[in-house]
PAPAMAR-582175 format. One record per atom (N, C-alpha, C): x, y, z; atom name. Coordinates in steps of 0.1 Angstrom, whole numbers. Example, Ala and Ser with C-alpha at 12.3 -4.5 7.8 and 13.67 -1.06 7.14 Angstrom:
node xx->132	yy->-57	zz->78	atome->N
node xx->123	yy->-45	zz->78	atome->CA
node xx->132	yy->-33	zz->78	atome->C
node xx->128	yy->-22	zz->71	atome->N
node xx->137	yy->-11	zz->71	atome->CA
node xx->129	yy->0	zz->79	atome->C
This chain:
node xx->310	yy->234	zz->-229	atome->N
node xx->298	yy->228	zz->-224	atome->CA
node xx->288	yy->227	zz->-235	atome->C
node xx->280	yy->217	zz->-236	atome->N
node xx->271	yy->212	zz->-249	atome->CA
node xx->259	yy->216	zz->-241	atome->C
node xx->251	yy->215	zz->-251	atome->N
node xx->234	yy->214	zz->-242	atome->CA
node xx->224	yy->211	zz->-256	atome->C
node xx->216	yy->204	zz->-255	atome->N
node xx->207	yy->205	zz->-264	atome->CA
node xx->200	yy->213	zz->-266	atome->C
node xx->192	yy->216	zz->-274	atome->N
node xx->179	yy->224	zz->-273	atome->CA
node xx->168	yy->225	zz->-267	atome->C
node xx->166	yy->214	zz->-260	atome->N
node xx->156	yy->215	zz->-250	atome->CA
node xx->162	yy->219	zz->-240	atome->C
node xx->177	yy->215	zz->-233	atome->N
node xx->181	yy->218	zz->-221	atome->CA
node xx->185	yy->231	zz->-221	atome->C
node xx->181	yy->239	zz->-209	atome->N
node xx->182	yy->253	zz->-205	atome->CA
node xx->197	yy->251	zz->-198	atome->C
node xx->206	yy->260	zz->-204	atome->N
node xx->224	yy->263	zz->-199	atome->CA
node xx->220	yy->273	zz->-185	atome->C
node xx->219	yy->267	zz->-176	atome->N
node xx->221	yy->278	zz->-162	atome->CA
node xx->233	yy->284	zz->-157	atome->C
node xx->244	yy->278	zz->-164	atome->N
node xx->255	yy->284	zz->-161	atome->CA
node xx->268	yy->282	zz->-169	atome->C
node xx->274	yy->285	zz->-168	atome->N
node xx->288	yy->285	zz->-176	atome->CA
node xx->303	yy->285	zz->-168	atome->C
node xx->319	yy->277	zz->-176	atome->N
node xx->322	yy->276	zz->-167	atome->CA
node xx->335	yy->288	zz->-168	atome->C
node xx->340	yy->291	zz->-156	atome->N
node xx->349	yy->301	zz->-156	atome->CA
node xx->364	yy->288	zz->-147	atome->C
node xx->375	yy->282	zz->-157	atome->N
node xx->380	yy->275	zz->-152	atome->CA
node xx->377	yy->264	zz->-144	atome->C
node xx->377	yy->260	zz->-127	atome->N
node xx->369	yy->249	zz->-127	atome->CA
node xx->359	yy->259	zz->-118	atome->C
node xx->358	yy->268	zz->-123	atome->N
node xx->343	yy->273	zz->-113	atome->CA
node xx->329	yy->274	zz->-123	atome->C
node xx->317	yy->273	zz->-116	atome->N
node xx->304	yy->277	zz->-123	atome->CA
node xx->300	yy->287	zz->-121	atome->C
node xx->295	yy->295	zz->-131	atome->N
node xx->291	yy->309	zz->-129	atome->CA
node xx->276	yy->306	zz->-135	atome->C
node xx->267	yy->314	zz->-126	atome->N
node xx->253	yy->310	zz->-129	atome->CA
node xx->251	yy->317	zz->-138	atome->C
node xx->241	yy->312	zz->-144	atome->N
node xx->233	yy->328	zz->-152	atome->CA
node xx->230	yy->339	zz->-145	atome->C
node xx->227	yy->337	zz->-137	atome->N
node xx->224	yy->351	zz->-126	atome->CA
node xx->231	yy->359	zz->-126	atome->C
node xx->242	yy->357	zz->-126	atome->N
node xx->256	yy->364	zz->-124	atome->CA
node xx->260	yy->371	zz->-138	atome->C
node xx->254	yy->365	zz->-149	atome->N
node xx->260	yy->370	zz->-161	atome->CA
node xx->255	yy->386	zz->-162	atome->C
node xx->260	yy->394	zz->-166	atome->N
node xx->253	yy->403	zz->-171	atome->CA
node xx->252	yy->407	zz->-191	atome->C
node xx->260	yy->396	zz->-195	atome->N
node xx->257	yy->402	zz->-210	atome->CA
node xx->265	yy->385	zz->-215	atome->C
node xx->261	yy->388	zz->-224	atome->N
node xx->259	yy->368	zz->-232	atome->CA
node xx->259	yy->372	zz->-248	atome->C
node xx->267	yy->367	zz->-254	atome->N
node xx->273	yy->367	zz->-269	atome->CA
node xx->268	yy->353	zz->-272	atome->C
node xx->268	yy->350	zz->-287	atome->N
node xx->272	yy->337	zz->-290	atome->CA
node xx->284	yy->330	zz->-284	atome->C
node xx->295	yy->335	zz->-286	atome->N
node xx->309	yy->327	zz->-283	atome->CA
node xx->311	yy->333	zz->-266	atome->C
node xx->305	yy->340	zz->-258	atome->N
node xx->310	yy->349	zz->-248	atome->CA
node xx->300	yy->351	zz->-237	atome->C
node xx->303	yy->355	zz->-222	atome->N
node xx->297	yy->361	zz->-213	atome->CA
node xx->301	yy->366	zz->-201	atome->C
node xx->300	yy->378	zz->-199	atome->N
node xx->307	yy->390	zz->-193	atome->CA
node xx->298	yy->388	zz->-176	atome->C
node xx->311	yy->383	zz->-167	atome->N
node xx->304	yy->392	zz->-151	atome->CA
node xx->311	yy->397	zz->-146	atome->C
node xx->308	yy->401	zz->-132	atome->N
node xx->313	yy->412	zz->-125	atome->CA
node xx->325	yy->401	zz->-117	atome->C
node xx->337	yy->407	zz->-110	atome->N
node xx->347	yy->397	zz->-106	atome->CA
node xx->343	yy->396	zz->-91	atome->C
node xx->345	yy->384	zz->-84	atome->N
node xx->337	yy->382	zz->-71	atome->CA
node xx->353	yy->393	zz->-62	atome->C
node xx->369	yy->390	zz->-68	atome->N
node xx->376	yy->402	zz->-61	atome->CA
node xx->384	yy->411	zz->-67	atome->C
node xx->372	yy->422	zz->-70	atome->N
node xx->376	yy->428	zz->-77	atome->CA
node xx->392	yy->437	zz->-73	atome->C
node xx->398	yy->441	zz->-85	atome->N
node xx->407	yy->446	zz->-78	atome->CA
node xx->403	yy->464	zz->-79	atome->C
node xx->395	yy->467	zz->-84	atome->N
node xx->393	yy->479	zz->-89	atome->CA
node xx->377	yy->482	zz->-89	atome->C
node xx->370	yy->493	zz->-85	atome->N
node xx->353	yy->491	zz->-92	atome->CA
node xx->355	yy->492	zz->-106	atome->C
node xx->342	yy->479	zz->-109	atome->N
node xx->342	yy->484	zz->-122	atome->CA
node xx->353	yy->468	zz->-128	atome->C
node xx->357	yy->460	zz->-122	atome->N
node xx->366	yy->446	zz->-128	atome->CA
node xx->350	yy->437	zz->-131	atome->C
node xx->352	yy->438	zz->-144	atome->N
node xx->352	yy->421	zz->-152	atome->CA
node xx->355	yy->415	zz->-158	atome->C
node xx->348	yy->407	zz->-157	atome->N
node xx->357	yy->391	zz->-165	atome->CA
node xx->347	yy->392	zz->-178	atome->C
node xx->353	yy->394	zz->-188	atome->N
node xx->348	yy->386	zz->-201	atome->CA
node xx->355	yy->372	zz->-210	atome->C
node xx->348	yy->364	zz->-211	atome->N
node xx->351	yy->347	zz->-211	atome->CA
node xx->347	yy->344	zz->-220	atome->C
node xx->353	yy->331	zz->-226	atome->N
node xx->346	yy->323	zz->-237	atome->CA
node xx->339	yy->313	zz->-231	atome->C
node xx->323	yy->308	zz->-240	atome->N
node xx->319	yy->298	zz->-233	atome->CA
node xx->325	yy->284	zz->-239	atome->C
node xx->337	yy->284	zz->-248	atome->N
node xx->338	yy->273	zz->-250	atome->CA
node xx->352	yy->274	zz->-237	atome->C
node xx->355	yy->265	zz->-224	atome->N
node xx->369	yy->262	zz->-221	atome->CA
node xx->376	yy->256	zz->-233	atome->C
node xx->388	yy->263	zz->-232	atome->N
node xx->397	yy->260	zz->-238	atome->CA
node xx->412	yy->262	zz->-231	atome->C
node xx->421	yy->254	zz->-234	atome->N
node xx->432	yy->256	zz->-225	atome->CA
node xx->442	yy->272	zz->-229	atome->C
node xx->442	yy->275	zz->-239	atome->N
node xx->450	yy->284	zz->-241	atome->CA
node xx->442	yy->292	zz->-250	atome->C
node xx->445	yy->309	zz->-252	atome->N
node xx->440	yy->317	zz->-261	atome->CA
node xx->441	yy->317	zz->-274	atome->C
node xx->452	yy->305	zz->-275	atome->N
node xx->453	yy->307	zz->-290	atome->CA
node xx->449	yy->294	zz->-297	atome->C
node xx->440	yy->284	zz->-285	atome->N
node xx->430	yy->278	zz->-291	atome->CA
node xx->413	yy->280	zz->-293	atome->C
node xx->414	yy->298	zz->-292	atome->N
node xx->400	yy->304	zz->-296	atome->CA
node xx->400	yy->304	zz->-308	atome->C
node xx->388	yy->303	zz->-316	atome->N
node xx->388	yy->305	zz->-329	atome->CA
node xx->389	yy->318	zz->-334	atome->C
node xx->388	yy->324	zz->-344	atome->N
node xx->393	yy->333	zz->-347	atome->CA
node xx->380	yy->344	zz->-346	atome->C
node xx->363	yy->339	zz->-346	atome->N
node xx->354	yy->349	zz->-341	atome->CA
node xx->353	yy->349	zz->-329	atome->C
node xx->359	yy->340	zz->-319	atome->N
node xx->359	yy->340	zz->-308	atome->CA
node xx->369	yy->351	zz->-301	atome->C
node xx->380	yy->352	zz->-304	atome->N
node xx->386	yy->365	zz->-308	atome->CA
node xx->381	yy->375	zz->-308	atome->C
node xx->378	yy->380	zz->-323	atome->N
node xx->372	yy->387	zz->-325	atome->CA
node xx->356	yy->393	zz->-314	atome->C
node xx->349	yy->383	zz->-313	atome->N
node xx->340	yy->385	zz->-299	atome->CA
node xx->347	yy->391	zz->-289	atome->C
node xx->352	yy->385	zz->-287	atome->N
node xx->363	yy->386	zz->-271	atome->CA
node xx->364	yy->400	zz->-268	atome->C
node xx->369	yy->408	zz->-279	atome->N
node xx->374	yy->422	zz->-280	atome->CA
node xx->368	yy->432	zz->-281	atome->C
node xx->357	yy->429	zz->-294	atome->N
node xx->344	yy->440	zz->-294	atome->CA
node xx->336	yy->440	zz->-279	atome->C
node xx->334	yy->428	zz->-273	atome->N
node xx->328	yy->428	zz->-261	atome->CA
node xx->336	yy->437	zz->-249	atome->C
node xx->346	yy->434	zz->-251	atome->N
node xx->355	yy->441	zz->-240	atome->CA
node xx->356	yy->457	zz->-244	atome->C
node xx->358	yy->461	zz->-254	atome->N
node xx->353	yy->474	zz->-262	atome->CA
node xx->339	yy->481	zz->-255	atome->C
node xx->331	yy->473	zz->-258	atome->N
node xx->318	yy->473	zz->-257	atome->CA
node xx->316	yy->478	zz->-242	atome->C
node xx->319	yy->468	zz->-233	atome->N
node xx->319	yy->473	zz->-222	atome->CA
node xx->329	yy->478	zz->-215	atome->C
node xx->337	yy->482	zz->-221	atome->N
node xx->346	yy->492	zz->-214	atome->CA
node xx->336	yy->507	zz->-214	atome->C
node xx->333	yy->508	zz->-228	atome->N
node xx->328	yy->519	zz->-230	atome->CA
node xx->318	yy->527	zz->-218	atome->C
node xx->313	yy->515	zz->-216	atome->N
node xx->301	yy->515	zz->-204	atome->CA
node xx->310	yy->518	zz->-195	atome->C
node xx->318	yy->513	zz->-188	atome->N
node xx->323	yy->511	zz->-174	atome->CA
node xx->328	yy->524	zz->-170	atome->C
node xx->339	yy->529	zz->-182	atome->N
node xx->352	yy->540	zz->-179	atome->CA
node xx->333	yy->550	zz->-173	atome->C
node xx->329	yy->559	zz->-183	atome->N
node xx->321	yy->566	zz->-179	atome->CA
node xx->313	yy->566	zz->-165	atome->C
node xx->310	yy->553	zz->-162	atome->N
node xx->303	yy->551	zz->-152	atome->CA
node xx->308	yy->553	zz->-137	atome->C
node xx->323	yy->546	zz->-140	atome->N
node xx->329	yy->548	zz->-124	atome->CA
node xx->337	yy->563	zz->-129	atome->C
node xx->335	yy->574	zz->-138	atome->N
node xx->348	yy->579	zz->-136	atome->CA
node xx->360	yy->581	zz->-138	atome->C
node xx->363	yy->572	zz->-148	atome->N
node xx->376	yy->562	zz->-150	atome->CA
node xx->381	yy->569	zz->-164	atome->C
node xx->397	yy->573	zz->-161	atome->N
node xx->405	yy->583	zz->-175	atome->CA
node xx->406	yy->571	zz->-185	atome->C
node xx->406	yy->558	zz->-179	atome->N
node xx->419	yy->551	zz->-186	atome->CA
node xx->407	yy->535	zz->-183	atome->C
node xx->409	yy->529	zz->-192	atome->N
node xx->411	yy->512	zz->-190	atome->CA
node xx->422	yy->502	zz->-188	atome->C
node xx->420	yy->492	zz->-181	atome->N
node xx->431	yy->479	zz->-186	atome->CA
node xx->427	yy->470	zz->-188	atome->C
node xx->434	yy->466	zz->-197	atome->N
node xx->425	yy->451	zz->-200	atome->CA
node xx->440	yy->438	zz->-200	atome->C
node xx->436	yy->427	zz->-193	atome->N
node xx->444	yy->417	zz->-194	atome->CA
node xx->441	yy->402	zz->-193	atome->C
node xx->449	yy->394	zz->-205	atome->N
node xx->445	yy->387	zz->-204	atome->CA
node xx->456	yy->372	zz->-194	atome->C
node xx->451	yy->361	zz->-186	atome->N
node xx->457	yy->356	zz->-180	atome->CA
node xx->454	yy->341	zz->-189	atome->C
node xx->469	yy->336	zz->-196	atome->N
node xx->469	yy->326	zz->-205	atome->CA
node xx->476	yy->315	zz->-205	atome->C
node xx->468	yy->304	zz->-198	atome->N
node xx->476	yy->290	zz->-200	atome->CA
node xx->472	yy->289	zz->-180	atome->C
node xx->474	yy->277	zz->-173	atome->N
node xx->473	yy->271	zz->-158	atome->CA
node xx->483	yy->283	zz->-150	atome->C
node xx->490	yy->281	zz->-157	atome->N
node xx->504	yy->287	zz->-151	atome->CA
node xx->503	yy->303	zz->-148	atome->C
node xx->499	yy->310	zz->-157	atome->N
node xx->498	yy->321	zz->-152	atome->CA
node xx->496	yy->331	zz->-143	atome->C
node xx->502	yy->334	zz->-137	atome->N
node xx->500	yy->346	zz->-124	atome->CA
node xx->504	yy->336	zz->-115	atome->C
node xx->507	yy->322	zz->-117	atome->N
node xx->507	yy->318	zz->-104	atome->CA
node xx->528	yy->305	zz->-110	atome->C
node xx->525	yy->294	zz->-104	atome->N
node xx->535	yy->285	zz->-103	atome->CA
node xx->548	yy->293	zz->-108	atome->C
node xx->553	yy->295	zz->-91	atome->N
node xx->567	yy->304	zz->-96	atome->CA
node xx->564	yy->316	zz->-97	atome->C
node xx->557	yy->321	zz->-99	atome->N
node xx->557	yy->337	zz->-99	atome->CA
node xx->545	yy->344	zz->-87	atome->C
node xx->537	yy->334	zz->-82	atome->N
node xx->529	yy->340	zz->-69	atome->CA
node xx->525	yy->327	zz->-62	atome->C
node xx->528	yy->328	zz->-50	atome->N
node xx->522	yy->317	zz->-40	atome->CA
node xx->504	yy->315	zz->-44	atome->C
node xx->500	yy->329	zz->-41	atome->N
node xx->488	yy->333	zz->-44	atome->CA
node xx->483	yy->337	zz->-55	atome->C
node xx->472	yy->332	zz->-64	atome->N
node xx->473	yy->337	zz->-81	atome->CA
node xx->469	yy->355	zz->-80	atome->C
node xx->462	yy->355	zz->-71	atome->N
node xx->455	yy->373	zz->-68	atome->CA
node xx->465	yy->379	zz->-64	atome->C
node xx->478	yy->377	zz->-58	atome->N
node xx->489	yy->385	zz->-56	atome->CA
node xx->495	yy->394	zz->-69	atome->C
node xx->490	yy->382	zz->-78	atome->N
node xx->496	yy->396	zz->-92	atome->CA
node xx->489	yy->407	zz->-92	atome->C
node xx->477	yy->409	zz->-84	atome->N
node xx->469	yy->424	zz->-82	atome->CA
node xx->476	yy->435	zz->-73	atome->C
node xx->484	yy->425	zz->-64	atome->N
node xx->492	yy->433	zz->-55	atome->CA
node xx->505	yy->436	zz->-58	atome->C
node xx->511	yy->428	zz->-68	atome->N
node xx->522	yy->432	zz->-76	atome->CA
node xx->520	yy->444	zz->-85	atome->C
node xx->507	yy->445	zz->-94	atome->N
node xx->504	yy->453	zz->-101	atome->CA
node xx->502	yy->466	zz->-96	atome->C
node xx->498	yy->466	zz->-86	atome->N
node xx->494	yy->478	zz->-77	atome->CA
node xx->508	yy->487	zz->-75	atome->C
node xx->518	yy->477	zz->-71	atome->N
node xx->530	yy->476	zz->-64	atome->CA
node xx->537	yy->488	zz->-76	atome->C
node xx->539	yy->480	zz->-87	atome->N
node xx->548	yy->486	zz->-101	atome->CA
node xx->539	yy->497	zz->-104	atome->C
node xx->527	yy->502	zz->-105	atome->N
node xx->518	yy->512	zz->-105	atome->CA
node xx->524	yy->523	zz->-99	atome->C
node xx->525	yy->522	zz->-83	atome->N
node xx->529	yy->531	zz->-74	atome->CA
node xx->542	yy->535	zz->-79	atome->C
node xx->555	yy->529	zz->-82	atome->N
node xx->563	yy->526	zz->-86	atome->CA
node xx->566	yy->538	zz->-94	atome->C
node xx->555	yy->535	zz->-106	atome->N
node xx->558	yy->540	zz->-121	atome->CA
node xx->555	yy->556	zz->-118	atome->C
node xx->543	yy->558	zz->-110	atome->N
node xx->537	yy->572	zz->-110	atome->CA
node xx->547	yy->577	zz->-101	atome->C
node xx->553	yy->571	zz->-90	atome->N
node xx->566	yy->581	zz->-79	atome->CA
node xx->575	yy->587	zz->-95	atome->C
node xx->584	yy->574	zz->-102	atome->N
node xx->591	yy->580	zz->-113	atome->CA
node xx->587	yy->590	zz->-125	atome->C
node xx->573	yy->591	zz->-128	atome->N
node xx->566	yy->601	zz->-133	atome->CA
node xx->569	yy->613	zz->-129	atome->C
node xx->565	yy->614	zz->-114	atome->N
node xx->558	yy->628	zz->-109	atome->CA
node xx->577	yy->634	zz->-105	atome->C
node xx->587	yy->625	zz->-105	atome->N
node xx->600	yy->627	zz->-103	atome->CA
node xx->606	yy->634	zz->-118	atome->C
node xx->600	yy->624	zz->-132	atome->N
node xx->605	yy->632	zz->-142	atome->CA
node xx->597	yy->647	zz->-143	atome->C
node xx->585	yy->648	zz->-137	atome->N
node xx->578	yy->661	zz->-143	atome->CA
node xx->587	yy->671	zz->-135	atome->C
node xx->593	yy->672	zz->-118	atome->N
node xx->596	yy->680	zz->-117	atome->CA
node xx->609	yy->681	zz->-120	atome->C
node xx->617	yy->673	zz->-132	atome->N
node xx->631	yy->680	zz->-139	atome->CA
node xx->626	yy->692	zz->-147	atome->C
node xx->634	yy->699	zz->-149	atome->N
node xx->638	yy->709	zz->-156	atome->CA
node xx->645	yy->704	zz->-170	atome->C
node xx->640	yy->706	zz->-184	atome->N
node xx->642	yy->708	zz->-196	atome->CA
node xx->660	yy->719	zz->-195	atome->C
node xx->668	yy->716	zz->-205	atome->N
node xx->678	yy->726	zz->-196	atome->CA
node xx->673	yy->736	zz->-210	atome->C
node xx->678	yy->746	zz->-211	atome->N
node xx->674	yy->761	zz->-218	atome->CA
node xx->686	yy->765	zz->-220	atome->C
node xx->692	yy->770	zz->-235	atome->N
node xx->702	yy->784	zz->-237	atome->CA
node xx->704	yy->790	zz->-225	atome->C
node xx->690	yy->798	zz->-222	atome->N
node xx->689	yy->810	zz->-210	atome->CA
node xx->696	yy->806	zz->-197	atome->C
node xx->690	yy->795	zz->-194	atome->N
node xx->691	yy->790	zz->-178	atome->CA
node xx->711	yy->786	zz->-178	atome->C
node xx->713	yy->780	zz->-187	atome->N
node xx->730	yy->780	zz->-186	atome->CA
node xx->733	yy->788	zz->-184	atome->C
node xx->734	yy->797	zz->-193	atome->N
node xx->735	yy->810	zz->-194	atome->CA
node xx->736	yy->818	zz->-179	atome->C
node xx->729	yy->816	zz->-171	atome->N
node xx->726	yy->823	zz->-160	atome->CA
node xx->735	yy->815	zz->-151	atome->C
node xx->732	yy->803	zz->-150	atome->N
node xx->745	yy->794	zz->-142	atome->CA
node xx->761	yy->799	zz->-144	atome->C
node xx->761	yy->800	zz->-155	atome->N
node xx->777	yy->802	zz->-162	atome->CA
node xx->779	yy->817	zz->-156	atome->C
């Protein structure tokens, strides 16, 4: 989106949606970070470029670079705030993603993610309670 210098930018676009200014809470040259209207987590934003572009790897290379210090940036802020050991960050790249063929619904990959989450930590808390085998412990078996 262009604007001249007399025209005030009220908003910016996130795919084919408008996001006001209101809504922004932090504004870069190349970038601007809000809060996700469904979040899947407290504490989900979106940080965007204001140029649309179809693919990530038609950002320019400070746009990039923005992209990531910003997300740095406010991670930093976030983890602290809610509590939080860990971040994720991901990025969804090209029409197709999360969705055609892989979800009816594009927000179902939240429920998928959730899904392999649950998943991973049952097989976690399954390896913690093996047993390492030991000299000793054969030993005692035998």
């Amino acid at each position: 989106m262009s604007s001249s210098p007399k025209e005030k930018v009220d908003y910016f676009m996130f795919g084919p949606y408008r996001i006001s200014s209101d809504e922004i809470f932090l504004k870069t040259t190349h970038l601007f970070a809000f809060v996700n209207l469904r979040l899947v987590v407290p504490g989900h934003v979106l940080v965007c470029s204001k140029q649309v572009v179809p693919r990530f790897v038609d950002l320019t290379d400070e746009e990039v670079i923005d992209l990531w210090t910003i997300a740095k940036r406010v991670g930093a802020k976030i983890e602290p705030h809610y509590g939080a050991g860990s971040l994720t960050f991901g990025i969804q790249d090209g029409v197709y993603a999360g969705k055609e063929g892989d979800f009816e619904i594009l927000d179902e990959v939240y429920d998928e993610l959730d899904r392999k989450e649950r998943e991973l930590k049952k097989h976690l808390d399954a390896e913690a309670e093996r047993k390492d085998a030991t000299l000793e412990r054969d030993r005692e078996i035998l």
